[in-house]
N, C-alpha and C positions, 0 to 999 in steps of 0.2 A: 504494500500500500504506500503510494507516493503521501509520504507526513511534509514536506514541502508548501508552504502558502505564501501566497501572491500577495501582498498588503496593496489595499486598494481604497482604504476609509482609517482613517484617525481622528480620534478624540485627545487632546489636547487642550489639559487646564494645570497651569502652574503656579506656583507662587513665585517661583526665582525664574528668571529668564535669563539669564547667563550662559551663554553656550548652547542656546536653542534654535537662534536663526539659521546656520550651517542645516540642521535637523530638517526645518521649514522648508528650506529653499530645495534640497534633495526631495522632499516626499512632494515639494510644489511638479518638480522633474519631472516625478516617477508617475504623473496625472494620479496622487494619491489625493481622495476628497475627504477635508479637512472641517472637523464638527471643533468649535470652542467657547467658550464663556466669557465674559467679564473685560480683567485686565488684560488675557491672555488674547483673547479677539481681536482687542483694541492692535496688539502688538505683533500680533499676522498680519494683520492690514495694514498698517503704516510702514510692512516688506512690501508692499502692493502684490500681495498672495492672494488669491479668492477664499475666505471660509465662509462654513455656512453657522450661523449661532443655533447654539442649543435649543433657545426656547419656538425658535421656528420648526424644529423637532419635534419637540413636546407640549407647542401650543400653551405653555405656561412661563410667564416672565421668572427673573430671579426674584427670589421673594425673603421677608426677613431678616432685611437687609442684607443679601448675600449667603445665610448660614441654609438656602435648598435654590440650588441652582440645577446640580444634576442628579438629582436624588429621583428619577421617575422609569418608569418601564419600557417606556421606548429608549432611554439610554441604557439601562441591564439588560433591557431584551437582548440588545444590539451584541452588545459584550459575549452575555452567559449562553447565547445558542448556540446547541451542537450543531456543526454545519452537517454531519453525516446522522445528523437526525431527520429524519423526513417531517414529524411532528412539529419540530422545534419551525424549520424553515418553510411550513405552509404557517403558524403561525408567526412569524417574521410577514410572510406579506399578507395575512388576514388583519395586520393590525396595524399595517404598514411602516415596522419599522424596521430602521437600517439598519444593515451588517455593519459589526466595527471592526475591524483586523487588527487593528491598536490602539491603545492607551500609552500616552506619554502624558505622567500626574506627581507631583510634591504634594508633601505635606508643610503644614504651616507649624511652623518656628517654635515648636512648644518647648523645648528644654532651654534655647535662645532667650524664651520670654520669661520665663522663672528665674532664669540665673542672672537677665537684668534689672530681678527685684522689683518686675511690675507689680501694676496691684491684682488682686486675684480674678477681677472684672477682665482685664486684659489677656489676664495668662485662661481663662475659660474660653476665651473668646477665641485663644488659638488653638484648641483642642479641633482637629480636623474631622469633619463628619463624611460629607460626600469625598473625601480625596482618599482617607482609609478604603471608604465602601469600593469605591472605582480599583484601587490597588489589592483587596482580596476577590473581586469576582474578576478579574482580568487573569489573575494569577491563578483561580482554579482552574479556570476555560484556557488554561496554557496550551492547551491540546490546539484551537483555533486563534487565542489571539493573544499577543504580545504584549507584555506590561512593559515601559518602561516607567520606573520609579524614583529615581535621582538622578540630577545634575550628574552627580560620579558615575552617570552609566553615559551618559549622553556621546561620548567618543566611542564607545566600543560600540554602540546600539549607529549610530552614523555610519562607522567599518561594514558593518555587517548588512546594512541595505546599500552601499554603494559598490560593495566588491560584490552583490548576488543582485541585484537589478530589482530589489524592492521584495525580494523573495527570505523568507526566513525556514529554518531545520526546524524540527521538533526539541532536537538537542538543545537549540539556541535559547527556543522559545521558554523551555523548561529550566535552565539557566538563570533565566531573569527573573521567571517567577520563585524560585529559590531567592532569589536576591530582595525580592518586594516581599514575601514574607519575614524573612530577617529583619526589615526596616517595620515593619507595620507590628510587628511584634516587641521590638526596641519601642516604637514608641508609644504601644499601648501600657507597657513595663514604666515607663518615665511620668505618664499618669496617673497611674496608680501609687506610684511611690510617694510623689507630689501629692493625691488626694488622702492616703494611708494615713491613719494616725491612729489605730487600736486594733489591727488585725499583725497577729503577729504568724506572719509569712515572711517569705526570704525570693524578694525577685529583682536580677540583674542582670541588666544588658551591656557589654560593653562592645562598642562596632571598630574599636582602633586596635588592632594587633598588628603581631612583631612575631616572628618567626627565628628565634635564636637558634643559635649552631648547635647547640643538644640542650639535655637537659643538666641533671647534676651532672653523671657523667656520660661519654662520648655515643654509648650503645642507645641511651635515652633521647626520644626528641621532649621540646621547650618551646611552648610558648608565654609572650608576656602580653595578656589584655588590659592594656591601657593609654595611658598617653604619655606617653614620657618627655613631651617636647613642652607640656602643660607643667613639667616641672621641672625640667632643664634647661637650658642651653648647654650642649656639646661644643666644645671647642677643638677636641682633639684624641686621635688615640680609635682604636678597634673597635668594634662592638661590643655591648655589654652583655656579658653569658650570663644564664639565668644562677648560676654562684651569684655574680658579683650584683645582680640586680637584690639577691637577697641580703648580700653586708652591705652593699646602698640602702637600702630599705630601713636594717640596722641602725646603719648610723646616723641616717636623717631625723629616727624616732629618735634615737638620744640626744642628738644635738639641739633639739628644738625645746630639749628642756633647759638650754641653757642660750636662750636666743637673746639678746639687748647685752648678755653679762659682761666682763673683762674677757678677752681673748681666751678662747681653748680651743683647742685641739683634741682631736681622739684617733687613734688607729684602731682598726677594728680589722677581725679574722675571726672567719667561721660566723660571722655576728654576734659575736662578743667583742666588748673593748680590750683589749690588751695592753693600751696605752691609753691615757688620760690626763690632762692639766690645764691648768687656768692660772695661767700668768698679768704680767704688765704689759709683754710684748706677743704678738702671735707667734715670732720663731721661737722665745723662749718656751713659749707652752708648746711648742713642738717637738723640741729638743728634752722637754721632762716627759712627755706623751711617748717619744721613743724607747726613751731610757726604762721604762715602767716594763718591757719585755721585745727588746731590739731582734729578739729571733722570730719569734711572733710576728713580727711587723713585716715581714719580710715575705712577696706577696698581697700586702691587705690591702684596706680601704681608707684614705685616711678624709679625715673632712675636718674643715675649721668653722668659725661663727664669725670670723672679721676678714678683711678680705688679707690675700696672700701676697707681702712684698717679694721684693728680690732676694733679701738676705733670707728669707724663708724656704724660698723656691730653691736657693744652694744648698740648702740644708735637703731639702727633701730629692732632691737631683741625686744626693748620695745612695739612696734608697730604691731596691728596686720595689715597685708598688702599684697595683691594679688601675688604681682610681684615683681621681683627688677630685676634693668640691670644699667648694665658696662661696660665699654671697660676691667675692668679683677676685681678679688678680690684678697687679698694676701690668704696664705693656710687657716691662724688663721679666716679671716672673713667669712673664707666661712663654716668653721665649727660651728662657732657661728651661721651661721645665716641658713643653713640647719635644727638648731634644731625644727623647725615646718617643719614637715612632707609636707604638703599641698603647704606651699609658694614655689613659683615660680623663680627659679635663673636662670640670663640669662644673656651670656656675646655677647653683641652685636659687631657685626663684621662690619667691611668696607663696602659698598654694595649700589648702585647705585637705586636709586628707581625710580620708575615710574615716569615720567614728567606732567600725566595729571590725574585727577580725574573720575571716574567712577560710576555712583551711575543709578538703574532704577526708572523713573519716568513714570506715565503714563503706554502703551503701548512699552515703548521705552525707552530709554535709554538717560540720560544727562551727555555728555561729555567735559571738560575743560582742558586746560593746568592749572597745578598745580601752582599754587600761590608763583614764585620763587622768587620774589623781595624783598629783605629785605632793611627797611629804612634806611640811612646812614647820615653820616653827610654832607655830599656835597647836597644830594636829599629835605635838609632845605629851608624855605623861612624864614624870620622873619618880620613876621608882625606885632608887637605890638612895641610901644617905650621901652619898657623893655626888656632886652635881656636875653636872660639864662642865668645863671652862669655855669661858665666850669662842675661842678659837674652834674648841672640840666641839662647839656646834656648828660649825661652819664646815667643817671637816665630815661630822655625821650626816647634817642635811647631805651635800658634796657627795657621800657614797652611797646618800639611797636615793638619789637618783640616777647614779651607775649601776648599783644592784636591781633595781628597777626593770634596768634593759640589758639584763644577764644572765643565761640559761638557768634555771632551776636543776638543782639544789644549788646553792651559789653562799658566797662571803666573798666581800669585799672590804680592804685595807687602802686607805688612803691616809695623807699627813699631809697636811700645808697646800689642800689645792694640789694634789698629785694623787694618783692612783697607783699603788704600792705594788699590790700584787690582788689577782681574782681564784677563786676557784670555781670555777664552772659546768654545770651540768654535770653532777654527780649523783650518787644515786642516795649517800648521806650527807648530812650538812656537814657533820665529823670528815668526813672522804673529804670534801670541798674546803673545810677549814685547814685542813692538814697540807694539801694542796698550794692553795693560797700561800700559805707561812713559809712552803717547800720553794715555790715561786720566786717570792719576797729577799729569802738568801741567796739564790739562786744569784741573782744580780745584784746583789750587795747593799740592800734597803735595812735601816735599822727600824725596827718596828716597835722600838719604846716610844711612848707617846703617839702613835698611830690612831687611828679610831677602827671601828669595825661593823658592818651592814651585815644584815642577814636578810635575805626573804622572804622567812616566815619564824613561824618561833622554837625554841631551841625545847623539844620535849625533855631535855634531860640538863642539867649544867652542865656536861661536859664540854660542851664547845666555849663555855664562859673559863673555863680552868684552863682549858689548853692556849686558848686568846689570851689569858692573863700570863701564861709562863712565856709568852713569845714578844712580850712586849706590851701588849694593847693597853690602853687607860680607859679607853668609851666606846659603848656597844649601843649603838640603834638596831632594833628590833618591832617585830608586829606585837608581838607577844600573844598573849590567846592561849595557852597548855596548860591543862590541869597542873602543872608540875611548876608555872614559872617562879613560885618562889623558891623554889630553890636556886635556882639562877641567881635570882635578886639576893638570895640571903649569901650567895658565894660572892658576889657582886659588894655586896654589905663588908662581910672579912677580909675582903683585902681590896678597900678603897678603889674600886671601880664606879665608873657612873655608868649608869644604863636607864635611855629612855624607852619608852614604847608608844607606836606610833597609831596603832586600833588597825593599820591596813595591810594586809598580805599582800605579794608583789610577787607569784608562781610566775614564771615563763615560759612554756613547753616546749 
């Protein structure tokens, strides 16, 4: 059976006219007769193309101010008959209406108009009725007729009637309508989420993807759905593997806990920080963020909070290293530090991120509100007769919100605005504290006077006994254990201060 059809009749109503004319003036060629509406009419005609208007069709004007133009049955008749239905096509000419062979149709602007904070009058107003309906009955009847459904199709859907003489494949036609389902589905999903406020469902569209070189590793494919151009500027350097997309992700979420502050820096591997500080100068919190685990660093991610001069970008030139990001570099840094080909420069922009996490478990899917609380000095309790010293609060706040964004089971050591040493993702907080301190000497950190983060609470004292034989003077913790006074009372006999903050910080 020849699936092959002749386009001979188009309907044609858009909201964007950008790259339609070409379209126009080819199907004017191919003596293809042209139904349209509105502004869309107005803007054939002033091609000096012939169309005929819809409501000379339908014998009914646009009405409602514009929200039922084509909503009527001589236009779906046109669309949804089976041509190789005998029934279908005696009533086509018992009701005299016209075959359509395509639909070229947008929808109107609805995520564009939410996200410019219209009023809600506005943003209803762009919710698309006849342009949906035109893009799923065109799409079913793929068999006889052609949807085109975005601007982004409009060159390849031109290709294909001027390289076949107005004729389209079954293949082709089925193509498209895969394509205007995608889109009518995205934007029914963008409705709903905008209308939602008590049904607790989980629906997401994303239409921007990226095709990485694998996934974690080489045998695995990777892809990333989103928009990464919405939250970078690339300056330089390879592609981002979906690794490095993940210790970006990392370290974006950490560093935005310390956005406006004095210069820090962090290096991060595996997404954990490894490195951490907050200086006067950005190179100097570069050069203490190294030092915290220089073997570590080797490979990572590193990101700052101020932009990155020259004497910074020498220092980091030393370094071989995935990524680097900023809010900007000056001219001199960026040309130092472009000289590996490969590394990754990225000036990270303002940009609102998602409120809840996403990840497939199982069959399904586990979804959470994102982890917003950051510990503060009000959110304190002080439990122990020893109290912090003003510095050792600075130092505690400082590591829960490193331990924060630190695999679970975790402890985190820092002194003076530096990140001493971590232990990470272990399977006891004991294993992770023992770690850390192994870490700590490892590179020559002295850890008296240090502070120490947990996050969660320590079911037994031991990890307060073994932090106190290594150095430690102040422990932030969630607290919450049947058992924490014992902590608190070992905390008591040998002059320790320990707050507790009421909130657990698990990372999986």
């Amino acid at each position: 059976m020849n699936t092959s059809k002749k386009i001979k009749s188009a309907l044609i109503s858009v909201f964007h006219k950008d790259g339609l004319a070409p379209i126009v003036k080819k199907l004017d060629e191919l003596n293809v007769t042209i139904y349209s509406t509105g502004g869309t009419e107005k803007f054939i005609k002033e091609l000096g193309i012939d169309v005929v208007p819809v409501d000379e069709v339908t014998s009914y004007p646009s009405i409602l101010g514009g929200r039922v133009k084509t909503l009527h049955p001589k236009v779906f008749g046109g669309i949804l008959n089976r041509q190789d239905n005998e029934s279908d096509v005696a009533e086509l000419a018992e009701y005299n209406i016209p075959q359509i062979d395509l639909v070229i149709v947008d929808l109107y602007p609805f995520e564009k108009t939410v996200a410019s904070g219209a009023s809600e009058q506005d943003i209803v107003e762009k919710i698309d009725i006849g342009g949906i309906s035109l893009i799923r009955a065109a799409a079913k009847n793929f068999k006889d007729t052609f949807i085109v459904s975005s601007m982004d199709q409009y060159e390849d859907f031109l290709s294909i009637i001027s390289e076949n003489n107005g004729e389209t494949s079954i293949e082709q036609r089925k193509k498209f309508a895969a394509k205007s389902f995608n889109i009518s589905s995205h934007y029914d999903t963008a409705i709903f989420n905008y209308f939602n406020e008590e049904e607790v469902v989980y629906k997401a569209s994303e239409q921007t993807s990226k095709t990485l070189r694998y996934g974690e590793n080489p045998h695995q494919k990777g892809y990333f759905f989103g928009d990464l151009d919405a939250m970078f500027d690339k300056l330089h350097g390879k592609e981002l593997s979906y690794n490095n997309l993940l210790d970006v992700d990392a370290a974006v979420n950490l560093m935005n806990e310390f956005i406006g502050e004095d210069p820090t820096f962090a290096v991060l591997k595996h997404n954990n920080a490894c490195g951490f500080a907050q200086r006067t100068t950005i190179k100097q919190a570069y050069l203490d963020a190294l030092a915290g685990d220089p073997v570590s660093a080797f490979g990572g991610v590193l990101i700052a909070n101020k932009e990155i001069d020259l004497e910074t970008a020498e220092e980091i030139h030393k370094l071989f290293c995935e990524v680097v990001i900023a809010p900007s570099y000056s001219n001199e840094a960026l040309t130092v530090l472009k000289g590996k080909k490969n590394r990754v420069i990225l000036i990270q922009k303002t940009t609102e991120l998602p409120a809840q996490n996403v990840r497939t478990a199982l069959n399904g899917l586990l979804v959470q509100d994102k982890d917003a609380k950051t510990d503060k000095l009000e959110d304190l309790t002080y439990v122990t007769n020893t109290k912090p010293t003003e510095s050792e609060l600075k130092d505690l706040l400082f590591a829960s919100k490193i331990c924060k964004h630190t695999k679970s089971n975790t402890i985190v050591f820092t002194k003076n605005n530096q990140l001493l040493a971590s232990g990470t993702g272990q399977t006891s907080r004991v294993d992770a504290l023992r770690q850390a301190i192994e870490k700590a000497n490892s590179f020559g950190f002295d850890l008296k006077g240090a502070v120490m983060a947990s996050d969660a609470f320590f079911p037994f004292p031991d990890c307060v006994e073994i932090a106190d034989k290594a150095g430690i003077t102040s422990v932030i913790q969630p607290g919450g254990s049947v058992k924490d006074q014992l902590s608190i009372d070992y905390c008591n006999n040998n002059n320790i201060s320990m707050v507790m903050t009421g909130t657990r910080h698990f990372k999986h």
